[in-house]
C-alpha positions in Angstrom: 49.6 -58.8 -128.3 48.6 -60.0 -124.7 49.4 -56.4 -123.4 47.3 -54.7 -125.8 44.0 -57.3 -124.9 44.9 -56.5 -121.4 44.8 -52.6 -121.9 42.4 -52.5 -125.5 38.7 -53.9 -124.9 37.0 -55.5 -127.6 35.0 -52.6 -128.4 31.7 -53.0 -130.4 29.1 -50.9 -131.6 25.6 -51.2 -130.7 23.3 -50.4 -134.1 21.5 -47.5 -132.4 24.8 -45.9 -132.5 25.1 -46.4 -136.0 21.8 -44.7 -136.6 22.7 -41.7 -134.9 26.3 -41.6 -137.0 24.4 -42.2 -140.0 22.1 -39.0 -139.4 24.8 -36.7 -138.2 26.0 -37.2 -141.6 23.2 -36.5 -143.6 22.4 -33.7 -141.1 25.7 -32.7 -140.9 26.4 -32.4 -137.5 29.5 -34.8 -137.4 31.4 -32.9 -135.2 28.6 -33.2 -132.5 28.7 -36.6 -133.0 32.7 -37.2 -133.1 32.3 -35.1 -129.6 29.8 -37.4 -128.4 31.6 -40.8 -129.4 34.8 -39.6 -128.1 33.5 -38.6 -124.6 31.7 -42.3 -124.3 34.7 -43.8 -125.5 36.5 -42.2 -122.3 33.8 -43.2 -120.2 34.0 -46.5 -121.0 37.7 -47.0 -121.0 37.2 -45.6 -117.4 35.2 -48.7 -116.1 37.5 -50.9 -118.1 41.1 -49.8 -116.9 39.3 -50.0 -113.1 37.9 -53.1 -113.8 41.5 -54.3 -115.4 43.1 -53.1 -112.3 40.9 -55.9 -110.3 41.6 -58.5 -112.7 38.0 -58.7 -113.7 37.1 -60.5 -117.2 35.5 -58.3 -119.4 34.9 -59.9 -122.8 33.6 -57.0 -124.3 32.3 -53.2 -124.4 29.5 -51.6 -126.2 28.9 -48.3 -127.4 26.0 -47.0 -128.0 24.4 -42.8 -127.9 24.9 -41.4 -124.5 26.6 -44.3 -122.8 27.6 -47.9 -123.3 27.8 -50.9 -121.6 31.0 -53.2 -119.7 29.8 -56.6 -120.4 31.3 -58.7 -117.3 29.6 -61.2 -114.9 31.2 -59.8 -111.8 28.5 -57.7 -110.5 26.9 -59.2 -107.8 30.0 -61.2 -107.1 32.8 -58.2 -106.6 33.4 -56.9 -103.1 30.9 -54.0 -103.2 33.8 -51.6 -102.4 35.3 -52.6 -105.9 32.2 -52.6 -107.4 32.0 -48.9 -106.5 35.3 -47.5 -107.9 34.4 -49.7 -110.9 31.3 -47.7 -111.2 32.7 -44.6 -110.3 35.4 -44.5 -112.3 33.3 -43.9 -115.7 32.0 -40.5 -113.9 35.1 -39.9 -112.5 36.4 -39.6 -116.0 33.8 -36.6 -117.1 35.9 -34.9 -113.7 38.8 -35.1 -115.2 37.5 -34.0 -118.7 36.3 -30.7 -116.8 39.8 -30.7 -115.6 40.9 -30.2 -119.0 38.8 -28.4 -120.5 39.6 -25.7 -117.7 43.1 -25.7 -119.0 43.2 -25.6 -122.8 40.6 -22.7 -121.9 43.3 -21.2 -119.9 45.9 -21.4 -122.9 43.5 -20.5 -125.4 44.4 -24.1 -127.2 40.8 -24.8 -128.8 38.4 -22.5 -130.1 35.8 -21.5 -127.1 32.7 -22.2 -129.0 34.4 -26.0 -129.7 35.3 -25.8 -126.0 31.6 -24.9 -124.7 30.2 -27.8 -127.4 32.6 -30.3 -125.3 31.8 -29.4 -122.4 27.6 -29.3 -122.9 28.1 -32.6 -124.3 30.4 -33.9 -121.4 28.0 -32.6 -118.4 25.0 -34.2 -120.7 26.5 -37.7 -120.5 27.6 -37.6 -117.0 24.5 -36.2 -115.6 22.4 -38.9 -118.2 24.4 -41.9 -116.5 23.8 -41.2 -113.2 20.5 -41.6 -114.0 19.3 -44.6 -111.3 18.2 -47.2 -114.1 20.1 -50.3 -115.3 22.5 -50.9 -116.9 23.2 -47.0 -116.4 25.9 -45.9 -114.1 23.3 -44.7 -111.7 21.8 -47.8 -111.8 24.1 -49.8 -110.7 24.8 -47.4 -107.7 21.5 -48.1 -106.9 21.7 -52.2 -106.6 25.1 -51.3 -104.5 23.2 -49.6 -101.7 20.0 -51.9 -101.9 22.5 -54.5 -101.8 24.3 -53.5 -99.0 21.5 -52.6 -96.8 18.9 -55.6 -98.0 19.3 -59.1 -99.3 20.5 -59.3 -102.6 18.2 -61.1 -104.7 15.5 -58.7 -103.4 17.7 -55.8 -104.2 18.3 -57.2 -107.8 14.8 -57.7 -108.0 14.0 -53.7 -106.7 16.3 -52.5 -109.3 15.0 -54.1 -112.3 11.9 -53.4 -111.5 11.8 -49.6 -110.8 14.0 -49.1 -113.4 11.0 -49.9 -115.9 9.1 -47.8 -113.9 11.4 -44.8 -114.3 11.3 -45.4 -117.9 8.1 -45.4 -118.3 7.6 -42.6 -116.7 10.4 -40.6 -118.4 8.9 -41.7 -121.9 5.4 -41.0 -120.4 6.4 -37.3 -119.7 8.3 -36.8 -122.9 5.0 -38.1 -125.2 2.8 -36.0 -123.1 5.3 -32.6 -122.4 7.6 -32.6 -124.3 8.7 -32.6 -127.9 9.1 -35.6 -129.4 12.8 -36.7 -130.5 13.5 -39.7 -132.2 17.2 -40.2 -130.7 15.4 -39.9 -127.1 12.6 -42.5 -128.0 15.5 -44.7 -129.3 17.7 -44.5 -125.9 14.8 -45.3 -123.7 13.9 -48.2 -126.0 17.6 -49.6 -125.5 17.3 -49.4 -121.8 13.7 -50.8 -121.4 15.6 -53.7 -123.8 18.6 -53.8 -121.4 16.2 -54.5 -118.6 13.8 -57.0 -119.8 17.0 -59.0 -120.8 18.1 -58.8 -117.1 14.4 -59.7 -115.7 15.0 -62.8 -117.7 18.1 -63.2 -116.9 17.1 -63.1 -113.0 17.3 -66.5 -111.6 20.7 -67.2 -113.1 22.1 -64.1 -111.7 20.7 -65.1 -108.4 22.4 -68.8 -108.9 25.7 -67.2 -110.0 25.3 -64.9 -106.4 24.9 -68.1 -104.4 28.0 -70.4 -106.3 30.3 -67.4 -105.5 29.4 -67.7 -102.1 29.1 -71.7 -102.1 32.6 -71.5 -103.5 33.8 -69.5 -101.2 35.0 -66.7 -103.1 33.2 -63.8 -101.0 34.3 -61.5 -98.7 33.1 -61.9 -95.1 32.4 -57.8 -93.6 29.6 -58.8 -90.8 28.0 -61.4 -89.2 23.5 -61.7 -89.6 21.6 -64.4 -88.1 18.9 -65.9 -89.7 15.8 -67.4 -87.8 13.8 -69.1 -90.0 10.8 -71.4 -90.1 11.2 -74.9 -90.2 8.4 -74.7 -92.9 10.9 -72.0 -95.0 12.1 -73.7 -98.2 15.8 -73.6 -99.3 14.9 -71.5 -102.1 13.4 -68.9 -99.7 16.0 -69.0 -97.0 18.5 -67.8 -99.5 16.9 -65.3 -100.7 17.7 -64.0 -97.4 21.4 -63.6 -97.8 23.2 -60.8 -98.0 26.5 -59.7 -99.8 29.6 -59.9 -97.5 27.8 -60.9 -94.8 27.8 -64.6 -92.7 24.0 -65.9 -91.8 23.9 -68.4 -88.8 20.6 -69.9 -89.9 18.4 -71.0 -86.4 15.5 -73.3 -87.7 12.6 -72.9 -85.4 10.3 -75.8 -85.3 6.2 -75.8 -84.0 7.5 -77.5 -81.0 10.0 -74.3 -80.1 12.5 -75.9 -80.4 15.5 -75.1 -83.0 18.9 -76.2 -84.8 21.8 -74.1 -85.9 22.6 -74.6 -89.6 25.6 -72.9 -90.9 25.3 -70.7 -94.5 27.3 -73.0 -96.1 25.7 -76.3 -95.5 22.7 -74.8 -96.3 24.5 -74.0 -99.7 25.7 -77.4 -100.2 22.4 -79.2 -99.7 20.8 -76.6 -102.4 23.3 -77.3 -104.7 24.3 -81.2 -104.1 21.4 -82.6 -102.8 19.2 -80.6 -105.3 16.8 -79.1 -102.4 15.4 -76.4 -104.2 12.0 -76.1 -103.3 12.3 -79.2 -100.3 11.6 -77.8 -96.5 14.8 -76.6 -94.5 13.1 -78.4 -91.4 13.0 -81.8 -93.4 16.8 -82.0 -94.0 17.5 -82.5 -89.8 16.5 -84.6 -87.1 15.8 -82.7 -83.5 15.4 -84.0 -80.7 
């Protein structure tokens, strides 16, 4: 039993999906839609056997049209090397698919007009995740670099944000453009969902960032001073920090003068001494 929880997400399925098997039936296009489940299914077991290979808790998966959705709390908190090949691994599977597909074309094992189908329907999920809006894989590429090159919480933030604006834009064209499709206004509804959820969700994400750290449980690539005011609240001197990255934080007071705070304490007076919107420069006495 504990092998197959380890190996068998808890898979559900996300109502939108539901709508689109309930009209392949009644338009009878079930074998477009058996195509499409099966190839999200693989997509999804990608992320998860990656992810199980890290030893990351994933309490459960959803499918829905197009794509689906790992639920875990370790982004933000993974080495963002790991994070990647968690990522990539869902793509990677669409590879492999191809792979396939080349063969049982070779050997004649499927009908070619089933094998075209398949293969339509694989390159349209692939290309449709790496879309760059969260929680799509695209996305989530997206808040890896901004993450690596800026501080995270502005990174988070960046991501969010212009992934509203993409889907506006995307539904924006289609209304104005393009013909209207139900199952297309029903995906980028899900996603503008999936993203005012996260918004919400913002602060606590940023507090689960800074207890991984505060913990200890972060991996240490670089070293990036911080010089901050003595005027700087706690609040916005962590909103500096980085992912894998140590901060020496210099506090500069009107005098010229400064202290060196290490990241940590800076952590623990945040978290202990409840300094969340206090002064950094009130915390020390200078001479």
């Amino acid at each position: 039993m504990t092998i197959i929880k380890r190996w068998i997400p808890p898979i559900r399925i996300h109502p939108i999906l539901l709508i689109f098997i309930i009209v392949s039936f009644l338009t009878g296009t079930i074998m477009e839609m058996a195509i499409i489940f099966s190839l999200v299914l693989l997509h999804e077991l990608g992320h998860f056997f990656a992810a199980t290979y890290y030893k990351w808790r994933i309490p459960l998966v959803i499918l829905w049209a197009f794509g689906g959705v790992m639920k875990t709390d370790e982004h933000g908190n993974k080495p963002i090397r790991e994070e990647l090949v968690v990522t990539i691994a869902g793509p990677f599977v669409h590879i492999l698919i191809y792979g396939g597909l080349f063969l049982v074309n070779e050997f004649q094992l499927l009908p070619e007009a089933l094998i075209s189908l398949i293969f339509y329907y694989n390159s349209m999920i692939l290309l449709f995740n790496l879309i760059p809006v969260w929680p799509l894989d695209g996305g989530k590429l997206l808040l890896l670099l901004c993450s690596y090159l800026f501080p995270f919480k502005g990174a988070y933030h960046f991501t969010i944000l212009s992934s509203f604006v993409m889907i506006v834009v995307v539904v924006a064209v289609q209304f104005l453009f393009l013909p209207f499709t139900l199952s297309a206004f029903f995906v980028w509804a899900f996603l503008f969902v999936e993203n005012w959820r996260e918004w919400k969700q913002r602060f606590y994400v940023f507090i689960r960032f800074l207890l991984h750290r505060y913990e200890g449980k972060h991996i240490v690539r670089s070293v990036k001073p911080l010089y901050v005011s003595s005027e700087s609240t706690y609040g916005e001197v962590l909103s500096f920090f980085h992912r894998e990255k140590k901060h020496p934080i210099y506090i500069k007071y009107p005098d010229q003068s400064r202290i060196f705070l290490d990241d940590n304490e800076c952590l623990e007076l945040y978290f202990k001494e409840n300094q969340i919107k206090g002064r950094i420069g009130d915390s020390f006495l200078y001479k």
